[in-house]
C-alpha positions as CSV (number, residue, x, y, z in Angstrom):
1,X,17.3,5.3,20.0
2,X,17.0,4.7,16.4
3,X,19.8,2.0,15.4
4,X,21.1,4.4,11.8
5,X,22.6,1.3,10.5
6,X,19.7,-0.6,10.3
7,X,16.5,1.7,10.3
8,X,15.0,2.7,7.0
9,X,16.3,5.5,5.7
10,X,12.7,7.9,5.6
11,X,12.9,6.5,9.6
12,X,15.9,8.0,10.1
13,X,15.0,11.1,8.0
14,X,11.4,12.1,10.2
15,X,13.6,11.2,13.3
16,X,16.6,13.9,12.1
17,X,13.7,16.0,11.4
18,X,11.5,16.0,14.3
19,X,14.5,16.6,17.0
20,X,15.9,19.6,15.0
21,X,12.6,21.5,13.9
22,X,9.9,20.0,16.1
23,X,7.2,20.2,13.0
24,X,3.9,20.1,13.7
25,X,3.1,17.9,10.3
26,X,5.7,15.8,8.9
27,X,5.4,13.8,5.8
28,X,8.9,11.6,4.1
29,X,7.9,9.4,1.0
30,X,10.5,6.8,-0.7
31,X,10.5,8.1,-4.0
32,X,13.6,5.4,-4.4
33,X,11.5,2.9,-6.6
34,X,10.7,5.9,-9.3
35,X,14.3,6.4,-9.9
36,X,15.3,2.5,-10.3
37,X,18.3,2.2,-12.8
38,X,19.3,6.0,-13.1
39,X,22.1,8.1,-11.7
40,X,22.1,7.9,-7.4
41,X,20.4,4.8,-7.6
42,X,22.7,2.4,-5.5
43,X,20.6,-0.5,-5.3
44,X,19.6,-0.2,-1.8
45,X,16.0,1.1,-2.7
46,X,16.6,4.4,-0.2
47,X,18.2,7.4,-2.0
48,X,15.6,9.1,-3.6
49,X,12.9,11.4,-1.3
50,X,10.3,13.6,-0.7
51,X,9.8,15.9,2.4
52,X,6.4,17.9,3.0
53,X,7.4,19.3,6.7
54,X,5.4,22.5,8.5
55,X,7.4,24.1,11.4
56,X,6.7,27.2,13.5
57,X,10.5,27.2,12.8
58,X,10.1,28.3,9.3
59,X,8.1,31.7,10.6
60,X,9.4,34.6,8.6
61,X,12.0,32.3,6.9
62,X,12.3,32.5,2.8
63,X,11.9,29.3,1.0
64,X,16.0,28.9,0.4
65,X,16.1,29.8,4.3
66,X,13.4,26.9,5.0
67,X,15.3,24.6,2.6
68,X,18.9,25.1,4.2
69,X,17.3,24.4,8.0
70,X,16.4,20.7,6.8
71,X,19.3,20.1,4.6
72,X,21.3,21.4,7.8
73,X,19.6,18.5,9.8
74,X,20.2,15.8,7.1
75,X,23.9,17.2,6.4
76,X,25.2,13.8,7.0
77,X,22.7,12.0,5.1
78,X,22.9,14.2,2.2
79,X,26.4,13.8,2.2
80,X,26.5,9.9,2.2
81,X,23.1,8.1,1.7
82,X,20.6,10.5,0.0
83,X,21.2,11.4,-3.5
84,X,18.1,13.5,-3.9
85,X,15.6,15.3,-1.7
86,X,12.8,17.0,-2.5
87,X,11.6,19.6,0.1
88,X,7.9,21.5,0.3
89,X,8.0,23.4,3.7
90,X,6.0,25.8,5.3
91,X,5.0,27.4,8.4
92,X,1.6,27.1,10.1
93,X,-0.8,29.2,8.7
94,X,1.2,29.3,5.2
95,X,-1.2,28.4,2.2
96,X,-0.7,24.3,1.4
């Protein structure tokens, strides 16, 4: 089991991720270093995020529906360590 005190953050993120919409591609980027200095930067180099996730899950789901199914797995997160997440998901066969 992943240690979440110690484990980088984007770790911890494709772990959430993976157990709660078993994706079949799965992509989290540190955006942290682009957003040095500004607002939700606390130093620690792991608040700012991209996501690029496909999941059967998302099947028939709109784009706010997708979007709430990943901030639902990263509740905590969001709440605590993530100031920003960007999120591009899709369902297989959905254009890139």
């Amino acid at each position: 089991m992943t240690d979440t005190t110690t484990a980088p953050l984007a770790d911890l993120i494709a772990a959430r991720l993976t157990a709660a919409l078993d994706p079949s591609h799965l992509t989290v980027t540190n955006d942290s270093h682009q957003h040095a200095g500004h607002m939700g930067d606390d130093g620690t180099g792991e608040t700012h995020f991209s996501v690029t996730i496909e999941s059967p899950r998302f099947a028939g789901q709109s784009r706010v529906a997708r979007q709430r199914l990943v901030n639902h797995a990263l509740a905590d997160l969001l709440a605590t360590r993530i100031h920003a997440l960007a999120i591009r998901a899709r369902a297989p066969g959905d254009a890139a």
